[in-house]
N, C-alpha and C positions, 0 to 999 in steps of 0.2 A: 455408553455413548451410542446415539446410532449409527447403524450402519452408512458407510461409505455408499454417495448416492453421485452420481454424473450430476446433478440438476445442481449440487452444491461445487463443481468446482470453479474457484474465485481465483480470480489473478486479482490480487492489491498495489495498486502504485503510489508512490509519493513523486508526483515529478516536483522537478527542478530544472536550471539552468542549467547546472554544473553537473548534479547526479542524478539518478532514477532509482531509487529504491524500488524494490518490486518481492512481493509475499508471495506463493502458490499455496492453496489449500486445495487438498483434494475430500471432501466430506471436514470430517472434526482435525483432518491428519496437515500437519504444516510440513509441506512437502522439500521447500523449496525457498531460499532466501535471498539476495544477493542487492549489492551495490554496483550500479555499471555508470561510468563516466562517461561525461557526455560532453567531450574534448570540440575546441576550436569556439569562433567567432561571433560565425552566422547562426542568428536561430532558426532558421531553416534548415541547416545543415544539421544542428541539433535535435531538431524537428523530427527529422527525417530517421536519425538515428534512432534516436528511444520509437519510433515507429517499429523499426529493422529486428531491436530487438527485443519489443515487444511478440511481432511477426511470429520468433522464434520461439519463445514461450508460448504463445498461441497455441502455434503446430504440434510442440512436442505434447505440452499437456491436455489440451479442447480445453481451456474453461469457458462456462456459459456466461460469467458473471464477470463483468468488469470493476473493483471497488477502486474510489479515486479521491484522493484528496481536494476538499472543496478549499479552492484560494482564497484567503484572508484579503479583500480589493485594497487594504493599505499597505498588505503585505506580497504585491506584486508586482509584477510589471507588463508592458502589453506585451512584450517576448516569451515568458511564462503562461500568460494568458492565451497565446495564438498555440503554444506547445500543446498546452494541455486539451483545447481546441480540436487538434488534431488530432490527437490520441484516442479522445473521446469519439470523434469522427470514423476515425480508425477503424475502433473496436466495433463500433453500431454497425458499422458495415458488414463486418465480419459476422454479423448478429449476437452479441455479447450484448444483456442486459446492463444497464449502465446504474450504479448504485454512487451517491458523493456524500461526504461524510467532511461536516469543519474538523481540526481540532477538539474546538470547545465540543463538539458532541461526543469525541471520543472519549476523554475526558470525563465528562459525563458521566458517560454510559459506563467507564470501566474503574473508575476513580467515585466515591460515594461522600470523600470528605471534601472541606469545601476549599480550600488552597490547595493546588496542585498543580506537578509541572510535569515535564518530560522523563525528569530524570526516577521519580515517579510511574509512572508510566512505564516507562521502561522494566522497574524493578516486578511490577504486577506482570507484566507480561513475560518475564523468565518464570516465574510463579508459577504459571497456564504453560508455556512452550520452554521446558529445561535445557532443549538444545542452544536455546539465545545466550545460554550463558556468557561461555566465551565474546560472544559480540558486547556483552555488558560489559564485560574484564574491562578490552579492550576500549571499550566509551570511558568507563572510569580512568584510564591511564590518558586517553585525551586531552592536549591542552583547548583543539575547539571542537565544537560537535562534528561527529560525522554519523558518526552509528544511529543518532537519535532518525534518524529519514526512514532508517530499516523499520526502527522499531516502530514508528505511526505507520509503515506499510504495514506490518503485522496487524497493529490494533484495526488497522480499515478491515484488515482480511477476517480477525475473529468476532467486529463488530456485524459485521456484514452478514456474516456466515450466522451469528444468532438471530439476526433480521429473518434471514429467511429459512432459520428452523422455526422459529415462533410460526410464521405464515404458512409453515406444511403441518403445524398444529394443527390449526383451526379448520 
């Protein structure tokens, strides 16, 4: 693997209403995982939050690279859409390259057969990162999704992150 490089490290988000899934990669190394709530009403207030602790991921780690889940337009709403809005806002400012990734691309890109879903996905990506295990456990004992937000963070963070080893190939 190659060496651990600053120009690869990726913060991955999945936002949402409710949650923020969020990946760190530092070079090929999955540093960092977590689910954070994103409590109350106002999406603004909501806004503001996944901002706050985006902020702090920021600081502790510098990533250069922002990866984000690109919104399905059926599958959202303008409260999601102004979130993610400002997050992307956010980051730019911050000067974080800005990388968006559908589902269906990740999917794609990590899945080769032609039916596939999350829970899929998921199982490929303990595969690549062992330490997701337990979060898998933990999805499988699920009666509704929660875990599956972490795990497309993940996949933004190791699609992303092959996006731009290929491009320091060439």
């Amino acid at each position: 693997m190659p060496k651990n490089n600053t120009t690869n490290r990726i913060i991955a988000i999945n936002p949402g209403v409710r949650y923020l899934a969020i990946a760190i990669f530092d070079g090929t190394e999955l540093r960092e995982w977590r689910m954070k709530c994103l409590s109350g009403q106002d999406i603004k207030k909501k806004s503001d939050k996944a901002i706050g602790i985006l902020a702090g991921f920021i600081e502790r780690y510098q990533p250069v690279v922002l990866a984000i889940k690109k919104l399905h337009a059926s599958r959202s709403s303008a409260g999601l859409d102004l979130m993610t809005a400002n997050i992307t806002e956010y980051c730019q400012s911050q000067g974080l390259k800005i990388y968006s990734y559908s589902i269906s691309k990740l999917e794609k890109a990590l899945l080769s057969c032609t039916k596939t879903n999350k829970k899929e996905l998921a199982k490929l990506l303990v595969t690549l990162y062992p330490e997701l295990a337990p979060e898998l456990k933990r999805e499988e004992n699920n009666r509704n999704a929660y875990f599956v937000r972490l795990f497309e963070a993940v996949a933004l963070g190791h699609i992303c992150l092959s996006e731009i080893l290929n491009l320091q190939k060439r």
